[in-house]
N, C-alpha and C positions, 0 to 999 in steps of 0.2 A: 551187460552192466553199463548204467547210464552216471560217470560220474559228475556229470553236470546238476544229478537233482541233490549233491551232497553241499552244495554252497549254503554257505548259511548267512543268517543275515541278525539284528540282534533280537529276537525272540527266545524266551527260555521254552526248552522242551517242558510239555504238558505231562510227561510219563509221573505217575506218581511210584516210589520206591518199598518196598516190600518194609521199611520204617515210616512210612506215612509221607516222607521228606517230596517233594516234588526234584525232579531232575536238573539240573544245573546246568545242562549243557546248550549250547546254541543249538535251534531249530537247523531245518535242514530247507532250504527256498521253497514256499510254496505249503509246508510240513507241520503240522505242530508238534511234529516228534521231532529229534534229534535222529543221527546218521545209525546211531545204537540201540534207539527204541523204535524207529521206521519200520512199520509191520511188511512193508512192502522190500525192502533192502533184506530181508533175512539172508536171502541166497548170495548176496553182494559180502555179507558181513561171514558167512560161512567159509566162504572163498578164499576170504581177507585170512580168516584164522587157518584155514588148509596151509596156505603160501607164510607166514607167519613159522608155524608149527614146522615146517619144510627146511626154514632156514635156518633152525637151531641147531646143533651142533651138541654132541653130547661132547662134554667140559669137565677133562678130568679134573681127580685130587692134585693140589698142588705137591710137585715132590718135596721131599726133605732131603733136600742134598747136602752132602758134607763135602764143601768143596777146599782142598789141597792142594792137591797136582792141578798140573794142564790136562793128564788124564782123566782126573777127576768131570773137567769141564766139560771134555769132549760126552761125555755121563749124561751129562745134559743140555746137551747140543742135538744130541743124536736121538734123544726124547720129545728136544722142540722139534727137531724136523718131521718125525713119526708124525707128532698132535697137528702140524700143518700139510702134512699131504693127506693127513683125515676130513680136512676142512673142504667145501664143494668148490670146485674149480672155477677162481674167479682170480683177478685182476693182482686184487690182495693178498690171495693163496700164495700168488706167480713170485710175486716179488719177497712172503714171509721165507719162500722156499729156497729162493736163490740167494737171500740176505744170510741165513741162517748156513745154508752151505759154503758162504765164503768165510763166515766164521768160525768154520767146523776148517776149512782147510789152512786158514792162519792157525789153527788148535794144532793141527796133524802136526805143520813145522816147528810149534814151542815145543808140543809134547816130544818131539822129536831131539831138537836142543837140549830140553831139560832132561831127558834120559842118558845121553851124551857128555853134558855134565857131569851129571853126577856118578856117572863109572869114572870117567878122570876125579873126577876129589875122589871118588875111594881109593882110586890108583897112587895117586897123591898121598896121603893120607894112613895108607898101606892098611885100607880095610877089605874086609873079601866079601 
């Protein structure tokens, strides 16, 4: 892959479009196509779209959470962590994973307080 012949310069691509429109985009040095209509880049732009396609991520449904408790959060805390160690192991992964874990372990200790609580107000309270 030569990405040297993709410089463009300001020429419009000659490709004409399957609505008669001619193409809009800058040539590519040398080209009278553009880097998307270059008869010779096909295997350059296949490539492009293999590695593309590679680094999509299937993206779930956003949950519907009903959040409450601190239990409630840890619900979905512990659903962000799932959907980021799903993601490809990168830099960002590293850091959604360990950001997401110290917020799941400040969770552990409210949800832990607030369950402690609220047995003393029942105690209090004199509910069972």
């Amino acid at each position: 892959m030569e990405t040297q012949n993709v410089i463009t310069v300001d020429k419009r691509c000659q490709f004409i479009k399957e609505n008669g429109e001619r193409c809009e985009a800058k040539c590519c040095l040398g080209s009278p196509y553009c880097y998307f209509h270059h008869p010779s880049l096909s295997n350059e732009r296949a490539v492009a779209r293999r590695r593309g396609g590679l680094n999509r991520y299937a993206r779930g449904e956003p949950g519907n959470y009903q959040i409450e408790t601190p239990g409630d959060i840890l619900a979905v805390l512990v659903d962000s962590l799932n959907q980021a160690t799903a993601l490809p192991n990168t830099a960002g992964r590293a850091k959604a994973i360990g950001y997401v874990a110290s917020i799941l372990l400040k969770t552990f200790e409210l949800s832990d307080l607030h369950n402690r609580l609220r047995a003393l107000e029942k105690r209090v309270l004199g509910e069972k």
